[in-house]
C-alpha positions, 0 to 999 in steps of 0.5 A: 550509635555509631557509623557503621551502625548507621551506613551498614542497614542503608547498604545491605539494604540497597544490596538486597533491593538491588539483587531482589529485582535482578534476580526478579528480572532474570527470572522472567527468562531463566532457567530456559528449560524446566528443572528436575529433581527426580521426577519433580519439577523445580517450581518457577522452572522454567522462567514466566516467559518460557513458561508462557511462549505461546500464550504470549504469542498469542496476546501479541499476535492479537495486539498487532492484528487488532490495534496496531496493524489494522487494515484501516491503518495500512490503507490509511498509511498507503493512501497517505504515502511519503509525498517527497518518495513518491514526488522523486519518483516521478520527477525522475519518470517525467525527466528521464530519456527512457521510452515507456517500454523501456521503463517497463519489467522486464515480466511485464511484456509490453504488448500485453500493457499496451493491449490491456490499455488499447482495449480499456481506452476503446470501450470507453471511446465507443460508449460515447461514440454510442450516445453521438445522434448520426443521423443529424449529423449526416443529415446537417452535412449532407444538406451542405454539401448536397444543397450547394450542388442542387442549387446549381441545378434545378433539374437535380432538384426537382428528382432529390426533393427534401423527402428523397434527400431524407430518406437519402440522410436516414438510409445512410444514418442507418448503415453508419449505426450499424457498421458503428455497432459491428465494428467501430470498437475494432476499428477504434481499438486497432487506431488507438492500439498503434498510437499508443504504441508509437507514444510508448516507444518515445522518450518520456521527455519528448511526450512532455516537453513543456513544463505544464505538461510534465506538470500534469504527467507528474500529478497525474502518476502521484495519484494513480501510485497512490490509487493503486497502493490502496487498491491493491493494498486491500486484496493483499491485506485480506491474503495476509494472516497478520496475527498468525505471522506474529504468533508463530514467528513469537513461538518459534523463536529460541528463548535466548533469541527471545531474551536478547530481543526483549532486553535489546528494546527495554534494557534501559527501562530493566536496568532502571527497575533493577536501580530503584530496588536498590534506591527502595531497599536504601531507604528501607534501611533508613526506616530501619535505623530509626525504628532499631 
């Protein structure tokens, strides 16, 4: 046995293993459109992917909606967003000369924040004030301030006896609950409203001047970035059809665009394939050499 008897078997077969997949391969994407013999359609035109577009679509679209991009993992990644971004952000907040209405878009009016703000803050303000008990509260200040002038007056005393004093303390205690009912919200609504104001037209460095203080905006911000990514994130998730953006944007996509992009992420891997046929088909010939 000569030479050329024993490299000739190991190198048609590397060639052979080598074409076999590129050919293999190459018939994933091509021919892009069917081919026709009169009106018979060449088998495996066009290629498995053009062929099977839509349904790869589809398997794809079903893969990100369902393992990949999942809302459990959108949240999860919100809710857990990159702490250094969101740190910076606010640093920034804390150390800037900007007034809060500065900072503010310019589609978001200022007023309309303030008043949004104003109105949450009074509620909230007017439901404890609810549960204040006015009555003792008169009634404690008004022995005070009445016992020390009665004191310096028996005459006095003897017309405002404790049941006059108290019918005195409840007939006030009433009129305070009632004004508190009709219009304390108002009235606490139009004090917060023009503090909030004033605070909002200030630098930020001027509202939080100490470092603990600019260590409690900075906290305070991270928190509500983070609250607030998650609270949206849900509604705009639950508006967003992940499966049909994939599925069509897969489907609309040109062959060659399609090809390009597949062989762009596994190039390597493809080519690797396209190797160990030549590596398989060489040691085919090898066998062969030896069963000859």
């Amino acid at each position: 046995m000569n030479l050329l008897h024993i490299i000739l078997p190991i190198l048609v077969g590397g060639v052979i293993g080598y074409c076999t997949n590129y050919i293999a391969i190459k018939m994933l994407f091509r021919p892009h459109k069917p081919i026709y013999i009169g009106k018979h359609q060449l088998p495996f035109t066009p290629g498995i992917i053009p062929k099977n577009q839509k349904r790869l679509a589809n398997a794809i679209g079903d893969a990100v909606s369902e393992q990949l991009l999942t809302k459990d993992a959108v949240l999860e990644s919100l809710g857990q967003s990159d702490e250094n971004y969101i740190a910076k952000i606010t640093t920034n907040i804390c150390n800037s000369n900007m007034s809060i209405t500065e900072m503010l878009p310019k589609e978001m009016p200022g007023d309309d924040i303030i008043d949004s703000v104003s109105t949450s803050l009074s509620h909230s303000i007017m439901e404890k004030a609810e549960q204040i008990d006015i009555d003792s509260i008169i009634k404690q200040f008004g022995e005070k301030a009445i016992g020390s002038i009665l004191g310096n007056s028996p005459m006095l005393a003897m017309l405002f006896n404790a049941d006059a004093q108290n019918m005195i303390y409840a007939k006030l205690g009433t009129a305070a609950q009632e004004y508190l009912n009709e219009h304390g919200e108002d009235v606490i609504n139009e004090f917060v409203s023009e503090y909030i104001k004033e605070l909002a037209e200030k630098p930020v460095t001027e509202l939080v001047s100490s470092d603990e203080a600019k260590q409690r905006l900075q906290t305070l911000l991270e928190s509500a970035i983070r609250n607030v990514a998650v609270k949206h994130g849900t509604s705009l998730l639950d508006q967003i059809d992940v499966k049909g953006i994939v599925t069509h944007q897969i489907e609309s996509m040109e062959v060659d665009e399609l090809e390009d992009l597949v062989l762009f992420v596994m190039k390597q891997e493809l080519q690797a394939v396209i190797n160990l046929g030549s590596i398989i088909g060489a040691i085919i010939g090898i066998v062969n050499i030896f069963l000859l």
